[in-house]
TORTORNU-378864 format. One record per residue: residue in three letters; x, y, z of N, C-alpha, C, O in turn. Coordinates in steps of 0.1 Angstrom, whole numbers, plus 2048, in hexadecimal, padded with zeros to 3 digits. Example, Ala and Ser with C-alpha at 12.3 -4.5 7.8 and 13.67 -1.06 7.14 Angstrom:
BEGIN
ALA8847C784E87B7D384E8847DF84E88E7DF855SER8807EA8478897F584788180084F88680B850
REM end
This chain:
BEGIN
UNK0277B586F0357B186E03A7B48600447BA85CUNK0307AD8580367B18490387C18430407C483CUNK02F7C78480307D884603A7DE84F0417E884AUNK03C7DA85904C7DE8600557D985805E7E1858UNK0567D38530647CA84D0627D68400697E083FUNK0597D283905B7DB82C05A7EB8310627F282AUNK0537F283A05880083E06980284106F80D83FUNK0717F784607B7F584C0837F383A08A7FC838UNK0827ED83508B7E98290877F78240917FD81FUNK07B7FF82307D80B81B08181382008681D81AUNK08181282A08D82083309A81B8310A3824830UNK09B8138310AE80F82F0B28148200BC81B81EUNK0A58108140A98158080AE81F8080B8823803UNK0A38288110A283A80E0AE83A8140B384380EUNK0B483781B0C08408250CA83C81E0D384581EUNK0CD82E8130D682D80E0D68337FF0DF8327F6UNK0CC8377FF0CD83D7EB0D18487F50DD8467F7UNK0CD8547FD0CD85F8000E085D8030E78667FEUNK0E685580A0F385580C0F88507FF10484F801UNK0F584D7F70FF84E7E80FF8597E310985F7DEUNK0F285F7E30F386B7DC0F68747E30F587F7DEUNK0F88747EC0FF8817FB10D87D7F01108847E7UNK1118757F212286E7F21248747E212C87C7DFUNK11886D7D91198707CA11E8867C812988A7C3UNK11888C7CD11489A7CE12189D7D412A8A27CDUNK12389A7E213589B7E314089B7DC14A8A27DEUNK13E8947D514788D7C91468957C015089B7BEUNK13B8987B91388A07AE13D8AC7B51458B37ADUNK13C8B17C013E8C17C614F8BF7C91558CA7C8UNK1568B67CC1638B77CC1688B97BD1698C57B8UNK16B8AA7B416C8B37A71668BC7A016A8BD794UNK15D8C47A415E8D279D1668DA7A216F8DF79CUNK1648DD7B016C8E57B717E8E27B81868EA7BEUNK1808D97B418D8D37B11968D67A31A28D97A2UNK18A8D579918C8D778C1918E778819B8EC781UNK1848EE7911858FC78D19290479619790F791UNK19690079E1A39007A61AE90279E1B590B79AUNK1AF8F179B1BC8EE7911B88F77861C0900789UNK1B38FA77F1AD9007711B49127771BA91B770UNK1B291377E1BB91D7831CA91F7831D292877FUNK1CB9167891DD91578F1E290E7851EE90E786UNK1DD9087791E390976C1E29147651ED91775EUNK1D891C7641D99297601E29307601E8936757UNK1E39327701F093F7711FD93777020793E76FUNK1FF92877120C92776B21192375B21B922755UNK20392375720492474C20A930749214931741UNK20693A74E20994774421995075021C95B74FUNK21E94575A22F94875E22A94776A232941771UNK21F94A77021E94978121395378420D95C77EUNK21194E79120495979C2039567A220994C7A5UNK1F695D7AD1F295C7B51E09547B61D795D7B7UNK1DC9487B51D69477B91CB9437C71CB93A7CEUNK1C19517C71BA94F7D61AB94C7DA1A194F7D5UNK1AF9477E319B9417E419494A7EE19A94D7F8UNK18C94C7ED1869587F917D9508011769467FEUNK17E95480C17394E81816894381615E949814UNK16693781715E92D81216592081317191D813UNK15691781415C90681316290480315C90A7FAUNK16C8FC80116D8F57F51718E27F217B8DD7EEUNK1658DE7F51688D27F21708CA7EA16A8C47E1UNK17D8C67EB1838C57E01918B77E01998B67E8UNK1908AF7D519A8A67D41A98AC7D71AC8B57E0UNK1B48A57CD1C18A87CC1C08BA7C61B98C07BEUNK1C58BB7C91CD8CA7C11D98CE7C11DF8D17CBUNK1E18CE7B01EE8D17B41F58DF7AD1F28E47A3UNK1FE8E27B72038EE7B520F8EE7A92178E57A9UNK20E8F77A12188F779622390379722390D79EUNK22B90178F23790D79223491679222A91A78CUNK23C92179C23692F79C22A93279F22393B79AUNK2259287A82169307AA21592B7B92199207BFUNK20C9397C020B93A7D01F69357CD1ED93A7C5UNK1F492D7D41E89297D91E39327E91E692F7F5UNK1DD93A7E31DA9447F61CE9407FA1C69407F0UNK1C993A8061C093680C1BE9438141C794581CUNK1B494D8131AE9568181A99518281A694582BUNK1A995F8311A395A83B19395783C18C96183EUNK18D94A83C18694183F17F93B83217393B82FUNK18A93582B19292F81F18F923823199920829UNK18591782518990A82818D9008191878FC80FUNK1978FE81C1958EC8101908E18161978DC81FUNK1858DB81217E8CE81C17D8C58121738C280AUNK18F8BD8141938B28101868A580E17E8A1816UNK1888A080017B8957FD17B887806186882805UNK17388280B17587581A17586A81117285F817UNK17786A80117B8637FD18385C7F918285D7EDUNK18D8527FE19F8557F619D8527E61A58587DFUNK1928487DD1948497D41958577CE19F8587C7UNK1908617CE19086F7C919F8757CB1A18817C8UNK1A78707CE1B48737CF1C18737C31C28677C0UNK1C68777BF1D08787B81DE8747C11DE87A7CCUNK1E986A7BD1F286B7C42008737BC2058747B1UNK20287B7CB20C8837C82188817C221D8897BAUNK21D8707C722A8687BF2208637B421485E7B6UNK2288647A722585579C22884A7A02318477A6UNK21F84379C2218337A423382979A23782678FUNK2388277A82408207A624180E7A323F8067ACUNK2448097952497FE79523B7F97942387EE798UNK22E80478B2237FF78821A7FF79920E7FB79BUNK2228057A02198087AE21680E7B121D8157B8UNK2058107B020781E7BD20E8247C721081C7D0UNK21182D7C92188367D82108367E12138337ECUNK2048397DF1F88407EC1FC84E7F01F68557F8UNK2078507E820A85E7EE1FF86E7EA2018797E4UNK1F38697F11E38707EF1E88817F61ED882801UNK1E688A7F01E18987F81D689E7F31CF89B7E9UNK1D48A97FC1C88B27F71D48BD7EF1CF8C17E4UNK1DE8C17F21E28CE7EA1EF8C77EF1F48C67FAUNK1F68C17DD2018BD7D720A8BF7D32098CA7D7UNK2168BF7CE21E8C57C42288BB7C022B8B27C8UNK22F8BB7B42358B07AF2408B67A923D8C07A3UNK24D8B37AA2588BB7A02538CD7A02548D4795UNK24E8D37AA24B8E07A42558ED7AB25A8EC7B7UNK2568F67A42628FD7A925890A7B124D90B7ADUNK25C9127B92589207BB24B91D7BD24591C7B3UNK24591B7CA2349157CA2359187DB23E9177E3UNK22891C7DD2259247EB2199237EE2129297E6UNK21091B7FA20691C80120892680A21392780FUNK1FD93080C1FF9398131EF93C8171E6938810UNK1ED9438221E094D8261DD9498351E594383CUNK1CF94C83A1CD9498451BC93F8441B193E84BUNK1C193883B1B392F8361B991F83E1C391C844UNK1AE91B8391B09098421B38FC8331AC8FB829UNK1BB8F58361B88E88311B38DC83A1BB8D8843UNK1A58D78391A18D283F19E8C283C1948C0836UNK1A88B88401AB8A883719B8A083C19989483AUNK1928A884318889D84518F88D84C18988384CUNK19C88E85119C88085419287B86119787486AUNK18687F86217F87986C17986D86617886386DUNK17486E85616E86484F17585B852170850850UNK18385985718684A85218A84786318D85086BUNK18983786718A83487219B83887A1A6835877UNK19983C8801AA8418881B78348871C4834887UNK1AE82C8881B78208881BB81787A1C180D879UNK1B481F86F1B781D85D1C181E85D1C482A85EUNK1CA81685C1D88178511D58108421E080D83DUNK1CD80E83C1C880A82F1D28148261D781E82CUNK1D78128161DA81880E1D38258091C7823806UNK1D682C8071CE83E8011C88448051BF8497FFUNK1CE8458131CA84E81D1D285D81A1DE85E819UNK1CA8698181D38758151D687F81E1CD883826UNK1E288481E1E58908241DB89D8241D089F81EUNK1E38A482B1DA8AF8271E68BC81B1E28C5813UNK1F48B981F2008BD8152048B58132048AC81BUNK20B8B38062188AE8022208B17F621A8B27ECUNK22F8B47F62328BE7F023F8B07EA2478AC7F2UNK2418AD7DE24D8A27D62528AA7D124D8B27C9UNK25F8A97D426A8AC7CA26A8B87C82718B87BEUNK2668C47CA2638D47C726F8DA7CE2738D87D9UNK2758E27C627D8EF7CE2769007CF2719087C7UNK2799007DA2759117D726590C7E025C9077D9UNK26590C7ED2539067F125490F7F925F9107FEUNK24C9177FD24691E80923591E80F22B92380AUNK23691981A22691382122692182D230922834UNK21C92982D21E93583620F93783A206938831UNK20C9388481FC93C84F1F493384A1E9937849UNK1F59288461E79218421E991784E1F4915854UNK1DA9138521D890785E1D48F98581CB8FB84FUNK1D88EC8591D98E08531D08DB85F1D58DE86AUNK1C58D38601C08CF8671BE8BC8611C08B7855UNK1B88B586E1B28A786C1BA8A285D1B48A1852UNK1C389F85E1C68948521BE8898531B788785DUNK1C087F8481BC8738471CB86884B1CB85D851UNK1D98708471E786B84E1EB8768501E487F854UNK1F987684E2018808511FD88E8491F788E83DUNK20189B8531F78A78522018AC8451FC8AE83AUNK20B8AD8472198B583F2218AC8382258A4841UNK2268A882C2338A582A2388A981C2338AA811UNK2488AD82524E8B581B25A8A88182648A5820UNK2558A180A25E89680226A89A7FD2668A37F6UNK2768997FB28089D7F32808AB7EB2848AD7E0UNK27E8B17F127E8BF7EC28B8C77F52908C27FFUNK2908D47ED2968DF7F52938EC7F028D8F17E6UNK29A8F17FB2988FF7FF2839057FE27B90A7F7UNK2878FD80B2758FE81427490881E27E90A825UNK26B90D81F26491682C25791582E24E914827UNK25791583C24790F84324691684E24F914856UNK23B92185123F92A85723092C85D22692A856UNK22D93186D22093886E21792B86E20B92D872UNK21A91B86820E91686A20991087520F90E880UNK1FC90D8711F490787E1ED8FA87A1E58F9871UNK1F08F08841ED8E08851E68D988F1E98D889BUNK1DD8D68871D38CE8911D28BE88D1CC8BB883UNK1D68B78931D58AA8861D889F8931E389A897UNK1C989B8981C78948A31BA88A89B1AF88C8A1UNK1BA8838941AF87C8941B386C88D1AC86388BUNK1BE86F88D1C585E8871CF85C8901D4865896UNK1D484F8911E184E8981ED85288B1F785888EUNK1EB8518811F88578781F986487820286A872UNK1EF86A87F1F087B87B20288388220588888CUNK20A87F87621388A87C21289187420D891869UNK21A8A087C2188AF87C21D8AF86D2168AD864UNK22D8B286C2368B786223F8AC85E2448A7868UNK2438A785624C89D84D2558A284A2528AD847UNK25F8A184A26A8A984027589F83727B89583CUNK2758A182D27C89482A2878A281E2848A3813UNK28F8A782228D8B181429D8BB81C2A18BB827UNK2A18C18122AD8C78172AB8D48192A08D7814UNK2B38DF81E2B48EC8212A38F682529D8FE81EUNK2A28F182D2938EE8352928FB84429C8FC84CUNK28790284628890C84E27690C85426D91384FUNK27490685E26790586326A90A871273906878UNK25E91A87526192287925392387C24A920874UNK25192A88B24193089623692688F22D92C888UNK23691988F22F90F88B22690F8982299188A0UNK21F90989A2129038A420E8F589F2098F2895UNK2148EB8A920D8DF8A220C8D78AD2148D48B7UNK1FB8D18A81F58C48B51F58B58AC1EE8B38A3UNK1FC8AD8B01FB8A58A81FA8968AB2068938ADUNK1F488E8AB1F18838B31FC8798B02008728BAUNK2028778A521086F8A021C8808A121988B8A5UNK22387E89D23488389D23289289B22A896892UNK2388998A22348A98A22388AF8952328B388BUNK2478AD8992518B188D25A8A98892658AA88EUNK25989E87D260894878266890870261889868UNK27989786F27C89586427D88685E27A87D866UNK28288385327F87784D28A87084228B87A83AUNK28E86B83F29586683329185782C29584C831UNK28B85782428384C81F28984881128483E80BUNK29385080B29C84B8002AD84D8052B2857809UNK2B283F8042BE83A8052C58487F92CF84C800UNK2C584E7F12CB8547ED2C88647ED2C986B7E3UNK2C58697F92BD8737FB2BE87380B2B886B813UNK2CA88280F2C888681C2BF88D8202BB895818UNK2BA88E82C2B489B8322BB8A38372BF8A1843UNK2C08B08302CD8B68352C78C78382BE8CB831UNK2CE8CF8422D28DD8422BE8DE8442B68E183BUNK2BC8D98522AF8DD8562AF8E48632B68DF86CUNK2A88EF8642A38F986D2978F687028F8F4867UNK2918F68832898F588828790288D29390588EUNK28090C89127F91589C2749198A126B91C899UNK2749198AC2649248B225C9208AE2559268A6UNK2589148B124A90C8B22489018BF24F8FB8C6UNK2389018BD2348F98C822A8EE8C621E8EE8C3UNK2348E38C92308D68CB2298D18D122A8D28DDUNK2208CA8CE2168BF8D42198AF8CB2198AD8BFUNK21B8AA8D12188978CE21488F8D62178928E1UNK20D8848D420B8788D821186B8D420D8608D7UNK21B86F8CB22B8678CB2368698CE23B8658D9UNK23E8728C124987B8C42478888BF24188A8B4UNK24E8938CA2498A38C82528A38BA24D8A68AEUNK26389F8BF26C8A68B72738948B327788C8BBUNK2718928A62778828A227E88289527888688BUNK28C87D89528F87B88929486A887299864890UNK29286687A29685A87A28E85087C29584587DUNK28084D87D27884387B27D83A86E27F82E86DUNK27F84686328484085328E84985128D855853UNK29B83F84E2AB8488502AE83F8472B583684BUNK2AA83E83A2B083382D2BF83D82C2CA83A831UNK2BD84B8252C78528222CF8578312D9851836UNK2C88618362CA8638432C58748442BC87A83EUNK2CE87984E2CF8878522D988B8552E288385AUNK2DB89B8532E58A68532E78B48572EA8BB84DUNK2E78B885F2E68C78632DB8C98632D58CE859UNK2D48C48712C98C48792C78CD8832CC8C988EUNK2BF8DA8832BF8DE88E2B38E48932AD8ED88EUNK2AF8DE8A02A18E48A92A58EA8B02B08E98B5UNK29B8F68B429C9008BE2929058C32889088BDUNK2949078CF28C9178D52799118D02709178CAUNK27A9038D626B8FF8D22668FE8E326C8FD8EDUNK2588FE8E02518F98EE2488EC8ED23F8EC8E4UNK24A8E18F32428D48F52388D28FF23A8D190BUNK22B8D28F92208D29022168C28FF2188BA8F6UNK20F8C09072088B19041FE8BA9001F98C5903UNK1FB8AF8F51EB8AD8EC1E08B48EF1E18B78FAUNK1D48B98E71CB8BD8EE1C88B38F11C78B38FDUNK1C38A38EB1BF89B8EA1CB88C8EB1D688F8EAUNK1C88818ED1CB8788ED1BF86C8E31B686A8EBUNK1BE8658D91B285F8D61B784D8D71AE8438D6UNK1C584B8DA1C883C8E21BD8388EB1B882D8E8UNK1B783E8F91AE8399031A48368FA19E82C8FEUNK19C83C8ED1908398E619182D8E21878278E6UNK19A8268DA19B81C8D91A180D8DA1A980A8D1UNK19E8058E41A17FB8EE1A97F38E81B27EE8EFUNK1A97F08DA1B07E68D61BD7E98D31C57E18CEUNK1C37FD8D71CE7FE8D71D58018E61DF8068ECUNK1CD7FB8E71D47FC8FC1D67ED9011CF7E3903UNK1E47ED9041E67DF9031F47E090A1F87E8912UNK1F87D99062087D29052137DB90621D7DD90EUNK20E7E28F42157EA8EA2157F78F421E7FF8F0UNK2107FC8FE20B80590420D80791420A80F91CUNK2127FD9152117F792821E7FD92D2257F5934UNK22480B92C23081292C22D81193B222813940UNK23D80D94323A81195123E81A95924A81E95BUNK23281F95F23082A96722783496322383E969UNK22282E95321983794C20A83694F20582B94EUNK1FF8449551F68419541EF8459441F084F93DUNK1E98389411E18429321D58459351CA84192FUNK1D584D93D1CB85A93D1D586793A1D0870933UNK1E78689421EB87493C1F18729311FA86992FUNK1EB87C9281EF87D9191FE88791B20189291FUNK20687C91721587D91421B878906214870900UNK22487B9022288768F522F86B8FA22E868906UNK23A8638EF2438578F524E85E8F22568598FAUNK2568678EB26186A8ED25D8798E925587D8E1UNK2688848F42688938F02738928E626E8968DBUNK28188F8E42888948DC28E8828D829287A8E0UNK28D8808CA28F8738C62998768BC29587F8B6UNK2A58718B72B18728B12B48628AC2BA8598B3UNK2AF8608A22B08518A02B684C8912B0850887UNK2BF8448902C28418802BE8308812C082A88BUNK2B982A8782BB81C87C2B781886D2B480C86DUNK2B681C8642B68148562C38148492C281383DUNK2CC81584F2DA8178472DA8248432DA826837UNK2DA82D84B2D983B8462E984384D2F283C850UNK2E984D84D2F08578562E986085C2DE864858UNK2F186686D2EB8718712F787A8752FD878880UNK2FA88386E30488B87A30389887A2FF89D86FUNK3068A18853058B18852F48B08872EE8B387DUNK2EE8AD8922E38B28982E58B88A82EB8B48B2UNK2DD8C38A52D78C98B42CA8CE8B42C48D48ABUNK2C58C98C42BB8D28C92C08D88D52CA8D48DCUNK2B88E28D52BE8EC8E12B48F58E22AC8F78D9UNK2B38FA8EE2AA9028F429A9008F32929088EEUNK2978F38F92898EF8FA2868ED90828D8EC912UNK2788ED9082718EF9132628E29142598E190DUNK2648DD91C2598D49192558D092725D8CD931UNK2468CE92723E8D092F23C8C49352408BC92CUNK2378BC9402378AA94022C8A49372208A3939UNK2338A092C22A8A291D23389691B230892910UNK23B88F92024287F91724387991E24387F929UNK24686991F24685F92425886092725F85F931UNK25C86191B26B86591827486E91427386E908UNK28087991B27F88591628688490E28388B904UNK29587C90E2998789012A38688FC2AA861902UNK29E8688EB2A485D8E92AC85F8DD2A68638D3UNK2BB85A8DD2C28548D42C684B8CF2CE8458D6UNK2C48468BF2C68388BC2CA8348B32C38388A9UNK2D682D8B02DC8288A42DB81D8A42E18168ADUNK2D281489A2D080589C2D180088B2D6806881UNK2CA7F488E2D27EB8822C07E687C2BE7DA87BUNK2B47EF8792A67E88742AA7E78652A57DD861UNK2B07EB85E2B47ED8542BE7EC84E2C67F2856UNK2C67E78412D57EB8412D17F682D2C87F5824UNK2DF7FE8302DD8028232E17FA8142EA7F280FUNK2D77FE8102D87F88002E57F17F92E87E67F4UNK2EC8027FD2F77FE7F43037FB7FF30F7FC7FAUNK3027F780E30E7F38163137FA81C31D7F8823UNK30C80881D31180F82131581383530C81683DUNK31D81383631F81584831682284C31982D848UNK30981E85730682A85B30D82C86A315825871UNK30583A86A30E83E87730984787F30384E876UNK30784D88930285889430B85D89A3118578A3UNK30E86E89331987389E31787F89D312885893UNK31C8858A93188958A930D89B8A63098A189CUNK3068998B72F989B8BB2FA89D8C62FC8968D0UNK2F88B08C62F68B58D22E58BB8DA2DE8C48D6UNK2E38B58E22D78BA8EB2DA8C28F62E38BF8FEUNK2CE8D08F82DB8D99002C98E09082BE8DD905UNK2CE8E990F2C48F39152B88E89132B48E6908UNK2B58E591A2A68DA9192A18D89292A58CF931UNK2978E292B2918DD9362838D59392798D9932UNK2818C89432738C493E2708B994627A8B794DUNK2648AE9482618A895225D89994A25989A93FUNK25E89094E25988594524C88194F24988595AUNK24587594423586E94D23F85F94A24085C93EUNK24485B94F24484B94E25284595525C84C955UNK25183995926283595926E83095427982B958UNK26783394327383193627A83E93727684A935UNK28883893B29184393B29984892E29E83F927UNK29885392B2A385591E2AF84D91C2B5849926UNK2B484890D2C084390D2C58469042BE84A8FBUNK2D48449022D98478F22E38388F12EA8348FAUNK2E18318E32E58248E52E381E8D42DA8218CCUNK2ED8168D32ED8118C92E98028C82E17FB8CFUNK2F17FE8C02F57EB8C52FC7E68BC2FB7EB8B1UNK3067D88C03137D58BB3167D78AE3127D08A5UNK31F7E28AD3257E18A03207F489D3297FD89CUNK3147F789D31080689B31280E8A930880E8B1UNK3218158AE31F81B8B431882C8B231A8328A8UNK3128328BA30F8408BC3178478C131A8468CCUNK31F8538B832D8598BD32C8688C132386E8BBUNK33286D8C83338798CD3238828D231D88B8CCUNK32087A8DC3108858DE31288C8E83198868EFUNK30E8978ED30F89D8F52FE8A88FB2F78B08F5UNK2FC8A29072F08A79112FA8B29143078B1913UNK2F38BD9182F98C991D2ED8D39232E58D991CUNK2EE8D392E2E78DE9352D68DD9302CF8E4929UNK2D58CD93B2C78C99392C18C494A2C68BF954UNK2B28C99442AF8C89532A28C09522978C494DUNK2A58B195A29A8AA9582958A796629D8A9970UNK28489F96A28189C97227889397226C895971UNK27F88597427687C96B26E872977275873981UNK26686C97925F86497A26885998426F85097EUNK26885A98E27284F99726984299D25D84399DUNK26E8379A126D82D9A526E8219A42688189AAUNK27981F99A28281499028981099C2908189A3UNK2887FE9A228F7F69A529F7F29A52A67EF99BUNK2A17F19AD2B37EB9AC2B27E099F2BA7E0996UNK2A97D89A12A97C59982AC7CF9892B27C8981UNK2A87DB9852A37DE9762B67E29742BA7E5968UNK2BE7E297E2CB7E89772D37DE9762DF7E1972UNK2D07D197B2D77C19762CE7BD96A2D57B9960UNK2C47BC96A2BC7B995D2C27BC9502C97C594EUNK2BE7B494A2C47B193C2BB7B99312AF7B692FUNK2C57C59292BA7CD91F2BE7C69142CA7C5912UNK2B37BF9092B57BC8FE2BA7C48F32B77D08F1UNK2C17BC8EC2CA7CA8E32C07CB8D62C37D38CDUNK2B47C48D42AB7C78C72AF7D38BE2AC7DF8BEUNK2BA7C88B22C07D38AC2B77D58A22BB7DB898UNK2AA7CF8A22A87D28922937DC89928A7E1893UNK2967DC8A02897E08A62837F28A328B7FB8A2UNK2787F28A22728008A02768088AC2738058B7UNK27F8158A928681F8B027A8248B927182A8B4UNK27C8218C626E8278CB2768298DB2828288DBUNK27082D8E727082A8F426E81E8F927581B902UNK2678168F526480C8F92637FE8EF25A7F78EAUNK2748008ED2777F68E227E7EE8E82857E78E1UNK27F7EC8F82847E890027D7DE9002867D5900UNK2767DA90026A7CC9062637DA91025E7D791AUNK2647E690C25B7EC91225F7EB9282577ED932UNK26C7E992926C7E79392767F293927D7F6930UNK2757F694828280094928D7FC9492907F1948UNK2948069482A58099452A88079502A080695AUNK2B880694F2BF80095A2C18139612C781796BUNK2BA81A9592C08279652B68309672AC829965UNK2B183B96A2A984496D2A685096329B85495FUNK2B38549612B68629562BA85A9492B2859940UNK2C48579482CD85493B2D284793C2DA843945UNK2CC83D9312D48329322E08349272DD83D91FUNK2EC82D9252EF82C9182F68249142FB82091FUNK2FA81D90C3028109053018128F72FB8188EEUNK3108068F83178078E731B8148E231B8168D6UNK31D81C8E932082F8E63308318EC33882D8F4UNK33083B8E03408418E133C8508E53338568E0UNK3468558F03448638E933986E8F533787A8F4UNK3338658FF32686D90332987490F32E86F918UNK32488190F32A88D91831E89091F314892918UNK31E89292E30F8989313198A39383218A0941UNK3168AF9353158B993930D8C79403068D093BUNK3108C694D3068D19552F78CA9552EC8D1956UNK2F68BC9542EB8B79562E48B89622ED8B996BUNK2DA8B89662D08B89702C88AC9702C28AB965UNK2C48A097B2BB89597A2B68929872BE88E98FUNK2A989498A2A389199629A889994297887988UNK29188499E28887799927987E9A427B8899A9UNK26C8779A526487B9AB26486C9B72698619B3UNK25F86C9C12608649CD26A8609D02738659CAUNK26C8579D927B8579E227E8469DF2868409E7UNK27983F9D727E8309D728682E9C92868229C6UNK28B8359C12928359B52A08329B82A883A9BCUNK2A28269B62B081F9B42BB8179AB2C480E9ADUNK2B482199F2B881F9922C782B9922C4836993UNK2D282A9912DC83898B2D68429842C9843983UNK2DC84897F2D785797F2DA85496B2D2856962UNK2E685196A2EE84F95D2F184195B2F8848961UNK2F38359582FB8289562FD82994A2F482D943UNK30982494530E82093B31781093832180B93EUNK30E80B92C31380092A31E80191E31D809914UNK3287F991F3317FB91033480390E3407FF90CUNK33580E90E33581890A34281D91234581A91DUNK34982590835882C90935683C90C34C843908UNK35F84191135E85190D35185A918351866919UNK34B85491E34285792334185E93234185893DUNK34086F93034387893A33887D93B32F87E933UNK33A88094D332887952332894959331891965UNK3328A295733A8AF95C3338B596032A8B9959UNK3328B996F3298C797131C8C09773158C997CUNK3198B697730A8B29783088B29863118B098EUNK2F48B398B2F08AF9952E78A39912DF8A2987UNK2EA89A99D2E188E9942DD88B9A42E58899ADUNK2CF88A9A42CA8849B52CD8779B02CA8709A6UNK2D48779BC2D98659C32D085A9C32C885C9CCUNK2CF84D9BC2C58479BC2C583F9CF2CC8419D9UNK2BF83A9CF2B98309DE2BF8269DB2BD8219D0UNK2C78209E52CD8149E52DB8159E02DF8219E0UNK2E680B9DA2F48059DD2F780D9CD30380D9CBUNK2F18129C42F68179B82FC8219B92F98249C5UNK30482B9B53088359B02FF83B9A82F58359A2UNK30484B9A72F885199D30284F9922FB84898BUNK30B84F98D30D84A98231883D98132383D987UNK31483397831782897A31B81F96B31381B962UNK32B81D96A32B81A95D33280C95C33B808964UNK32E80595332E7F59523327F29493337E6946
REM end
C-alpha cells in the first residue's frame, strides 16, 4: 500500500514538473518568436515601411503589433499559434482610469496608419485551451486593429479565437477582403466587429458560433458610418447579420448585400447542459437543428442613432429561429441626453425559411418610436402553429432588455410573419408569407400603435380561424 501511494505521488510529481516545463518552453518559444517578429516590423518602419513575410511554419507567438506602413504577409502555410496563455498578452487599448481594457490580440495595432495583413497563411487563437463557457478577463482575439486609418486584412484565415475572431475599433477607411473564419469553439466567438467608419468587407467566408457580421458602436462619441457589406457567406449560431448589441454613438450608411446565410458547421450549446435551459426553450425550436436566433438584426437601444441602413439581396437557408428583427429601445440612455432614433431602414430581395415560432418584428416602446422602414420584395416561410390565445395575450414592452428574439419572455408574437408596435412609417411591400401545417391562427402582419402602416402587393396565407391576415390594433 505504502509503495503504491509513493509510486502514485511520484508519478503525479513527474507529470507535473514535465507540464511546467512543457508550459515553461511554450512560453520561452512564444517570446522569442514574438520578439523576433516585432524586431522586424520595427525595422522596416523604422526605416519608412515594408513588407514583412513569414514563410511556411508554426510560430508560436504572444501579441504582435503592426506599425505604420508596414504589410505583415503570412505565406501559404504561415501558421501564428496564438500563446494559451492570456497572461502573455499585451493589451491592444492602454488601460483606462488605471484599468485594464483586456483588449488581448495576437496581431494588433494602435493609432497606426497604412498597415495590411495579408497572404494565404492562418492565425490560429488556440481558443480551445480555455473552457467555451470562460468569460473571465484577457481572453484574446485573434485581430484587433484601434484607432488606425489606412487597414487592409486580405486572404489570411482567422481561426478558434479565445473571443471575438476580428475587431475593427474606431478606425477608418478599412478593407477586408478574401478572408476566411472559423471561430466555433467559445460562445463569444464572433466573426467580424466593426466599430469604425468608411469600411468595405467583401468575398468573406465566415462560421461563427456568436454574430457573423457585427457592426458595433461602443463610444457615445463615435459613429459607425459609410459601411459596405458584400459577397459573403454567413454562418452563426446567434446573429448572421447584427447591428446594435452596443449603439452608445450609433450608425450610419449601412449597407449589406448580395450575402448567403447558411447554419454552422457546428453548434457547441447541446455540449454543454448548463446552457440549455430556460434561456434556450425558444418555441417550436428543436436544439438538435443548428439555427442562429436572428438572420437580419437592426437594433439601437443604448442612446445612439440609426439611420440610412439596407440589406438587400440575401439568401438564407432555414439557418434562424428568426428571419428578421428591428429594435429601438430604451437599455441605455445617452450620456449627454441625447434623443435616439431609428429611421430609414430598408430590407429588400430577401428570400429564406425560419426553424422556430418567434416571428420577426420591428418595434420600439413608449416614447422611442422606429420611423420609416420598409420590407420590400421578401419571401418568407416560417414555422406555423401559433394559437388564437397568443394574439389577445399581452407582450411586455421590456424597454430596457437585451435586443434579442426572445426578449419577449421568450413566447410568441401575437402574429406569424411580422409583428409590430410603437412604429411610424412601416411599408411591406411585394411581401410573401406562408407558414408550414394547417393550424396557424396567428395574422400574417399585426400591428399595435403604430401609425402609417401599409401593406401593397402582398400574398400572405390566411391564418385558421376568426383573424384576418393582416390585423391592426
Amino acid at each position: 500500500m505504502f509503495n503504491g501511494r509513493l509510486e502514485d505521488s511520484v508519478t503525479r510529481f513527474v507529470v507535473g514538473v514535465a507540464c511546467v516545463w512543457t508550459m515553461a518552453l511554450s512560453a520561452w518559444g512564444a517570446y522569442g518568436v514574438t520578439d523576433e517578429i516585432q524586431g522586424k516590423i520595427d525595422r522596416a518602419a523604422a526605416s519608412g515601411g515594408g513588407v514583412v513575410s513569414l514563410d511556411a511554419g508554426e510560430y508560436p507567438v504572444a501579441t504582435i503589433f503592426l506599425k505604420s506602413n508596414v504589410t505583415l504577409e503570412l505565406k501559404k502555410g504561415a501558421v501564428l499559434l496564438g500563446s494559451t496563455n492570456r497572461a502573455d498578452y499585451t493589451s491592444v487599448v492602454a488601460p483606462m482610469n488605471g484599468k485594464p481594457t483586456g483588449q488581448n490580440a495576437i496581431v494588433g495595432a494602435n493609432a497606426a496608419t497604412n498597415i495590411a495583413l495579408v497572404g494565404e497563411g492562418v492565425i490560429d487563437g488556440r481558443g480551445w485551451a480555455l473552457h467555451p463557457m470562460d468569460r473571465n478577463p484577457g481572453r484574446w482575439k485573434d485581430v484587433m486593429f484601434y484607432r488606425c486609418r489606412g487597414v487592409r486584412v486580405e486572404g489570411v484565415t482567422l481561426r478558434n479565437p479565445a473571443t471575438w475572431t476580428c475587431h475593427i475599433k474606431e478606425c477608418e477607411d478599412v478593407v477586408v477582403r478574401r478572408m476566411t473564419i472559423r471561430a466555433l469553439q467559445n460562445m463569444n466567438n464572433d466573426g467580424i466587429d466593426i466599430d469604425a467608419k468608411n469600411v468595405l468587407i467583401e468575398n468573406c467566408d465566415i462560421d461563427a458560433d456568436d454574430d457573423a457580421i457585427c457592426p458595433k458602436s461602443d463610444n457615445s462619441n463615435f459613429i459607425c458610418e459609410n459601411v459596405e457589406v458584400r459577397n459573403c457567406r454567413l454562418a452563426s449560431n446567434c446573429n448572421h447579420i447584427k447591428l446594435g448589441t452596443s449603439s452608445k454613438g450609433g450608425f450610419r450608411n449601412i449597407w449589406v448585400h448580395d450575402c448567403e446565410l447558411v447554419s454552422c458547421a457546428t453548434n457547441i450549446i447541446p455540449q454543454f447542459k448548463n446552457n440549455i435551459g430556460k434561456s434556450n426553450d425558444i418555441p417550436g425550436w428543436d436544439k438538435r437543428d443548428i439555427a442562429s436566433r436572428v438572420a437580419i438584426a437592426v437594433e439601437c437601444v443604448d442612446g445612439g442613432i440609426l439611420e440610412n441602413v439596407r440589406v438587400n439581396d440575401i439568401k438564407m437557408t432555414r439557418c434562424c429561429q428568426t428571419p428578421i428583427l428591428v429594435r429601438l429601445g430604451r437599455r441605455r440612455e445617452h450620456p449627454k441626453g441625447k434623443a435616439s432614433h431609428l429611421k430609414n431602414v430598408v430590407i429588400e430581395n430577401v428570400t429564406g425559411e425560419s426553424a422556430s415560432l418567434l416571428a420577426s418584428s420591428i418595434t420600439g416602446v413608449p416614447g422611442l418610436r422606429p420611423q420609416e422602414v420598409t420590407i420590400r420584395n421578401v419571401k418568407l416561410k416560417v414555422m406555423g402553429g401559433g394559437p388564437a390565445s397568443e394574439v389577445t395575450r399581452s407582450v411586455p414592452e421590456v424597454e430596457k432588455a437585451y435586443p434579442e428574439n426572445r426578449m419577449f419572455r421568450r413566447q410568441m408574437l401575437p402574429a406569424y410573419g411580422f409583428y409590430v408596435r410603437h412604429a411610424d412609417g412601416v411599408r411591406f411591400e411585394n411581401v410573401e408569407l406562408a407558414y408550414t401545417g394547417d393550424t396557424e391562427a396567428r395574422p400574417a402582419i399585426l400591428a399595435d400603435d403604430s401609425a402609417k402602416v401599409e401593406v401593397k402587393n402582398c400574398r400572405l396565407q390566411a391564418p385558421k380561424g376568426e383573424y384576418p391576415a393582416v390585423l391592426q390594433r
